[in-house]
N, C-alpha and C positions, 0 to 999 in steps of 0.2 A: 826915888827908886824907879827905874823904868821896869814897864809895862812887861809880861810876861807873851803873853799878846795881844797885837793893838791892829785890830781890823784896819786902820787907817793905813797901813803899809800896805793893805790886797790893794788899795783904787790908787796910791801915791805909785807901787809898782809898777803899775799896767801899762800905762805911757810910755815907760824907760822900757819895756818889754816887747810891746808891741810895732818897734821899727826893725829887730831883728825877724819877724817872721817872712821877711822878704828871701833873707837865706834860707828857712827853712821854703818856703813854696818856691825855689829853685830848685833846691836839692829833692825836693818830691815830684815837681813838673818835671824834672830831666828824666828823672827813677820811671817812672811812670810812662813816660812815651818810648824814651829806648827799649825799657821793660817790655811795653805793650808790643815793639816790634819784633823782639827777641820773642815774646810770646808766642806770637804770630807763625813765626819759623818754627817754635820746637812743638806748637800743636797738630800745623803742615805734615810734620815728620813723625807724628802719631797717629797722624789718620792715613797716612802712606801707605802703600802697599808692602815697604819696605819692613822687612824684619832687624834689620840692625837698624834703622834710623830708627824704629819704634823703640828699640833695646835704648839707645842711645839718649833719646830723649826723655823716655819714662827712669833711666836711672839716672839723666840731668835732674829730674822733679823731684825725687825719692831723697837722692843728696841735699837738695837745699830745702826741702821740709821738713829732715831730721838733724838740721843744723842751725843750734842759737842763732839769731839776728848778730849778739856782742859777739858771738865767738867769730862768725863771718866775716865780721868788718875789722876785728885782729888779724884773720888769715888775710884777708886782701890788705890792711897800711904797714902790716908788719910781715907779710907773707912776699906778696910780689915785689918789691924794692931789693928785698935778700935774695929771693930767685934770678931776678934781673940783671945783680950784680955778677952771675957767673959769666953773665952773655957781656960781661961791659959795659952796664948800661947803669946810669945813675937814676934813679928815681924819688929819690928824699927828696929831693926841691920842688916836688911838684905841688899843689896846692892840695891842701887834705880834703876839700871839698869832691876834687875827684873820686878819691879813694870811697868817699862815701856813697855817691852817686852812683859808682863800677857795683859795691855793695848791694843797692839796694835795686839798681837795675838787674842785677843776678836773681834776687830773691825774688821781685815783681814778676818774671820770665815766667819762673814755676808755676804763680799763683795763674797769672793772663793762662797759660798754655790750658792748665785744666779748665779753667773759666771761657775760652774759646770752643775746646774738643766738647765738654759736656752742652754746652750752648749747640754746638753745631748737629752734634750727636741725638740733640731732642727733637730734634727739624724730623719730620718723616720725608724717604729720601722720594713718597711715592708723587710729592708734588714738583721735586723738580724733573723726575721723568715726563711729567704733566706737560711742566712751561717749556719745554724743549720741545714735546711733540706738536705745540703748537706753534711754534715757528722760531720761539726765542733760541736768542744763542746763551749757549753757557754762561757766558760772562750777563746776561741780560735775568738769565734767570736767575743766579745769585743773589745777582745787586737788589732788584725788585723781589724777589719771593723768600730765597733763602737767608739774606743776612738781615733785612727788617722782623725776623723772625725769633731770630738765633740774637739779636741785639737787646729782645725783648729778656729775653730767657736769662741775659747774660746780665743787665744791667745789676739784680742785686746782689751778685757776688763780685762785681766789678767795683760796684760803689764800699764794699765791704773790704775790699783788699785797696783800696786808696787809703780809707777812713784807717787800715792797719799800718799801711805803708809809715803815713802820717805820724804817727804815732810810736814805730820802731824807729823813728827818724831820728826820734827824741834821743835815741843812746849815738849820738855823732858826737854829743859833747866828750865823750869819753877818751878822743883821739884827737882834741882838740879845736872841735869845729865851733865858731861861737856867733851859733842861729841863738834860737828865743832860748830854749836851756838851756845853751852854756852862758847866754847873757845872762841868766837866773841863779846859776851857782858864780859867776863872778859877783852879781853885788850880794851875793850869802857872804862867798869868801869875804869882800870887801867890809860886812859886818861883823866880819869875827861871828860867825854863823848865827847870828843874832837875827831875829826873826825870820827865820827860816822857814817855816810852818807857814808863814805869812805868803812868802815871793812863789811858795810850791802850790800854795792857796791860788794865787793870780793864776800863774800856769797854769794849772789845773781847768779855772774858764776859761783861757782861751783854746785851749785841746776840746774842751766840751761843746765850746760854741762852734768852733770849726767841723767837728764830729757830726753838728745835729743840722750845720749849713749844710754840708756834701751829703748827708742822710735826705733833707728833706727835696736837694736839686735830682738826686736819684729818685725818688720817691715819684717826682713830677714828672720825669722822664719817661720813667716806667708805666705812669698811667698816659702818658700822651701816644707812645709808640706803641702801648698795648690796642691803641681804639685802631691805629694803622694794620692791624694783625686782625685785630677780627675784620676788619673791611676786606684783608684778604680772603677769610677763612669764609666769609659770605659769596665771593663772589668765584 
């Protein structure tokens, strides 16, 4: 009578699991840097002077943080191909991996924007009045005064919206993408869902370990650029 469960299937897993994570750290390096650029732009346009760009962007944020990750990534692989199709345009052949990456490059924008604006926002503005009246140019006082600042401030919700990104990344399998999850419910399916508890088990450490590697490279970062900020705040 086989085994109801048999720890030997977490470590026989892990092997057969861990060559798909290469899709999954594509699809979160893409998410992440587009993201972070789209960020960039919609925090720009909140600290604007502009009143519609602020409207614009802060109801860009509003929209994707009161909208499920699953429900998102249905609107974008089943949403834009049927919109497309009025303009002419075929879109089902394109690789789902897109569709996911547009996803979660959407969702990152929101988190990067707030995570920029609050970062830049904590800066007091009376130092960069400072590094300009003594000779620097804007661009000079930024780069040295105000973003080694504001990078300090930013890094632990930065590191926090990776470790989530990462993590929401996990529902791709749902529309057919087959990073490390959907390799985990194919060999469920493949067992006639026979130890299943087992393959969700492996998962499970690799999300944990990934989670506590990016926790502790933020961790290290934070105290490395933190000593960079008091050396400024001394001098």
């Amino acid at each position: 009578m086989e085994k109801y469960f048999d720890a030997s299937y977490i470590w026989e897993s892990l092997p057969i699991l861990l060559p798909f994570l290469k899709v999954t750290f594509m699809i979160a390096g893409l998410s992440i840097l587009l993201g972070s650029f789209l960020g960039l732009l919609l925090a720009i346009a909140k600290l604007s002077s502009s009143r519609i760009a602020q409207k614009l962007a802060n109801g860009y944020t509003t929209i994707m943080r009161c909208t499920p990750s699953i429900v998102l990534l249905f609107l974008v692989y089943y949403g834009v191909p049927a919109l497309a199709e009025n303009f002419g345009l075929n879109l089902h052949d394109i690789d789902t991996a897109i569709f996911v990456i547009v996803t979660f490059t959407l969702q990152f924008a929101a988190i990067m924007s707030e995570v920029i604006r609050s970062s830049y926002g904590s800066i007091d503005k009376g130092q960069y009045e400072a590094a300009v009246s003594v000779g620097l140019t804007p661009f000079q006082a930024y780069r040295r005064i105000i973003f080694p600042q504001a990078l300090v401030v930013a890094l632990p919700n930065l590191g926090n919206g990776m470790i989530a990104l990462l993590q929401e990344g996990a529902l791709a399998y749902t529309i057919g993408l087959i990073d490390v999850v959907g390799k985990a419910n194919l060999i469920i399916a493949s067992n006639i869902n026979a130890h299943a508890l087992e393959i969700f088990i492996a998962l499970a450490i690799i999300y944990w370990v990934l989670s506590l590697i990016i926790e502790k490279v933020f961790s290290i970062l934070e105290k490395f650029f933190s000593k960079g900020k008091k050396t400024l705040e001394t001098t």
